[in-house]
C-alpha positions in Angstrom: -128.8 244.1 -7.7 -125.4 242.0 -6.3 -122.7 242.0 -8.4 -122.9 238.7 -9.0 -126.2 239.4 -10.3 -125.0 242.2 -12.5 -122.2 240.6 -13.8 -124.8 237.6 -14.9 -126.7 240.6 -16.7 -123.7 241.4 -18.7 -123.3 237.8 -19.7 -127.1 237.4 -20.4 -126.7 241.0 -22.5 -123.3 240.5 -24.3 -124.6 236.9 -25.1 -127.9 238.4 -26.7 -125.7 240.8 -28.9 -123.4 238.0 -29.9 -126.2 235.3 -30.5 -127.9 238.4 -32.8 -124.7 238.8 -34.5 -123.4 235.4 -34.9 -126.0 232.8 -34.2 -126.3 230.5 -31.4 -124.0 227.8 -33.3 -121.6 230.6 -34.2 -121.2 231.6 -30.6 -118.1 230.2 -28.4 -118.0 230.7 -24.6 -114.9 231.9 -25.3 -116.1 234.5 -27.4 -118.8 235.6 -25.1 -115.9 235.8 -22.0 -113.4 237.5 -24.3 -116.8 240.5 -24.6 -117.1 240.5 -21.0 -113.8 240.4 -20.0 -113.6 237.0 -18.3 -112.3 234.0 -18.5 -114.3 231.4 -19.8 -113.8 229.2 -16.9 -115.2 232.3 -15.0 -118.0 232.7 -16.4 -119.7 229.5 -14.9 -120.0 230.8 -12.1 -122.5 233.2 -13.2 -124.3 230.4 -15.9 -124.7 226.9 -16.0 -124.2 226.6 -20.3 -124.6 228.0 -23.5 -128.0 226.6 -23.4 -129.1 228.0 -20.5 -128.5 231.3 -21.5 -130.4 230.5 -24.8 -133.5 229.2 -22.8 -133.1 232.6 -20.1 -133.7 234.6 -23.6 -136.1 233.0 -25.3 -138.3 232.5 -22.5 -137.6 236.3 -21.4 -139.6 236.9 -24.4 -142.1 234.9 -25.2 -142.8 235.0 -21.1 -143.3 239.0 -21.6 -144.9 238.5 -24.7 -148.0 236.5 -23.2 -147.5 238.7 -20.4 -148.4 241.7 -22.3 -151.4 239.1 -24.1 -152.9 239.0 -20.7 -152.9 242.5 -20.0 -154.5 243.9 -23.3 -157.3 240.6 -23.0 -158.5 242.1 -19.2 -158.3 245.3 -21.1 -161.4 247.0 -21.3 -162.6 248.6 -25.2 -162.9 247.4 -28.4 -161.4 244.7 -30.5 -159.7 247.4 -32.6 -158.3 249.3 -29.2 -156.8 245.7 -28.1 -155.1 244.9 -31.3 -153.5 248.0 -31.5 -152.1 247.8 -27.9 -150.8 244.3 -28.3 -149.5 245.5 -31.7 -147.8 248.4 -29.9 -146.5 246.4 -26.9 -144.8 243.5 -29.3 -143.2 246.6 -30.8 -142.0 248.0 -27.8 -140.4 244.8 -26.5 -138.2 244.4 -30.5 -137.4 248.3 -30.0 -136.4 247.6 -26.3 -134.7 244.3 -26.3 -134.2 243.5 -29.8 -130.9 241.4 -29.7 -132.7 238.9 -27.1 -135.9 239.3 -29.8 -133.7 238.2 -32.4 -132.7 235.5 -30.5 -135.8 233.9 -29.6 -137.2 234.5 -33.4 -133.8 232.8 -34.8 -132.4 230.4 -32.3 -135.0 228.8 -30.7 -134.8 225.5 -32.8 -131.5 225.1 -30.9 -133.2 225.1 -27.0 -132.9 221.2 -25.9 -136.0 218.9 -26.4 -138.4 219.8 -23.5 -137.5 223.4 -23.5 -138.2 223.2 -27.2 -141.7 221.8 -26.9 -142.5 224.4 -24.1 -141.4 227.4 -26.1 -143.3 226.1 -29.3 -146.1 225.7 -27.0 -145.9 229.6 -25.4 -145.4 230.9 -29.1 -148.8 229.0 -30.4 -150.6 230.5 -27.1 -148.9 234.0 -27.9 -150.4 233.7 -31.8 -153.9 232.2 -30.6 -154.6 234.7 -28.4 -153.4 237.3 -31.2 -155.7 235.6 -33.6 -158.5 235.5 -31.2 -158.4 239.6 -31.4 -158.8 239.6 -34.9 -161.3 237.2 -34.7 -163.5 238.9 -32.7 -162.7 242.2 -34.7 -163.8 240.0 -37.7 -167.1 238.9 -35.8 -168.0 241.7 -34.4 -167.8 244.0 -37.9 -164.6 246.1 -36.5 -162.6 244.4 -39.3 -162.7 243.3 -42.6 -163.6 239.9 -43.1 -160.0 238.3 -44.1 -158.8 235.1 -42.4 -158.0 235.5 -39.1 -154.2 233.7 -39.8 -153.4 235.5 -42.7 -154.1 238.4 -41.2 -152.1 237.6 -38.5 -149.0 236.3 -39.9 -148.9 239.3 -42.0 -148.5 241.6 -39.2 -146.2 239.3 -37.0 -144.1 239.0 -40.3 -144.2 242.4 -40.9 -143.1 243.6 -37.7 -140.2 241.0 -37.6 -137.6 243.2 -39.3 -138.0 245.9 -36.4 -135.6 243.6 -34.4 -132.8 243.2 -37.2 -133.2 247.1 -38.6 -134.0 249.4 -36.4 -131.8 251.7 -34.1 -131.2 255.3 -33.2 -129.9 257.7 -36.2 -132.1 255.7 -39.2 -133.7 259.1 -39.4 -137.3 257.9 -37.8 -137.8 257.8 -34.1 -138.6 254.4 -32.1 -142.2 256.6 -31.5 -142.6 257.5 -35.4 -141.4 253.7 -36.2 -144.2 252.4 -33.8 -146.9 254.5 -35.0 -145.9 254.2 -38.9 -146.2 250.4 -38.7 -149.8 250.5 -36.4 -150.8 253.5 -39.0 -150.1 250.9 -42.0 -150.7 247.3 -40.7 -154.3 248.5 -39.0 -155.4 250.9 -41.4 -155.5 247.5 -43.8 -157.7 246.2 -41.4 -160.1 248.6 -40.3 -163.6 248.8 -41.8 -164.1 251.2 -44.3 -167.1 253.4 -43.3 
């Protein structure tokens, strides 16, 4: 990596902490030079605008989040097997990269018009495709019969305060985290024998 790359990586990181911490509004260019130690001015030579950095995040995400979609749909196994992998990959990425997370499940209304419309478009794909799992669970008699969206909301929803709470030292590891939450979201859903 140059270091004009690397010092773009600082910006994109140090803006993903301060976005977290302050909101996109809330967030000066000033006050993400004064965290890297630049001056504003500076700083454009590394990034076009504010706004550019918001669309570098949220499309980070929801670009690895179908990413990872793809991968567990050409996986082979069962509906079950898939939904847990997709389950365990979206946790990865909030334990991972929570602050640019954060970002792309808090600021996203603020990307400009176009980049708006594709981002709400890449999210619906991201949730079809998660629904389509546990529709085919559903179907296929891996999962109880609940509907498909509720079902689905419930575990996006209650996976979203991974990004916001968790970090080293809350007494649980990231790898006790991950498999408490698959243990109690799936569990729910499995078909009792």
């Amino acid at each position: 990596m140059s270091k004009k790359q690397n010092k773009r990586q600082i910006i994109l990181d140090e803006a993903a902490k301060l976005f977290k911490l302050k909101g996109f509004g809330g967030t000066s260019m000033r006050d993400l030079a004064g965290e890297v130690g630049m001056e504003a001015a500076s700083m454009y030579n590394h990034i076009k605008s504010k706004d550019e950095i918001l669309e570098h995040l949220c499309f980070h995400v929801s670009d690895t989040y179908i990413a990872q979609l793809a991968q567990v749909e050409q996986m082979r196994g069962s509906n079950g097997d898939k939904l847990k992998e997709l389950l365990r990959l979206h946790i990865h990425l909030m334990l991972e990269d929570g602050a640019a997370v954060s970002v792309a499940n808090n600021d996203w209304k603020y990307l400009t018009s176009d980049k708006l419309e594709l981002f709400k478009a890449a999210r619906k794909q991201y949730e079809k495709g998660f629904a389509m799992l546990i529709e085919n669970g559903i179907a296929e008699g891996e999962f109880q019969p609940v509907n498909a969206s509720v079902a689905l909301f419930t575990i996006l929803s209650a996976v979203r305060w991974v990004e916001l709470w968790y970090r080293p030292g809350r007494g649980v590891t990231a790898q006790e985290l991950e498999q408490d939450i698959m243990t109690i979201l799936l569990n729910g859903l499995a078909k009792k024998q």
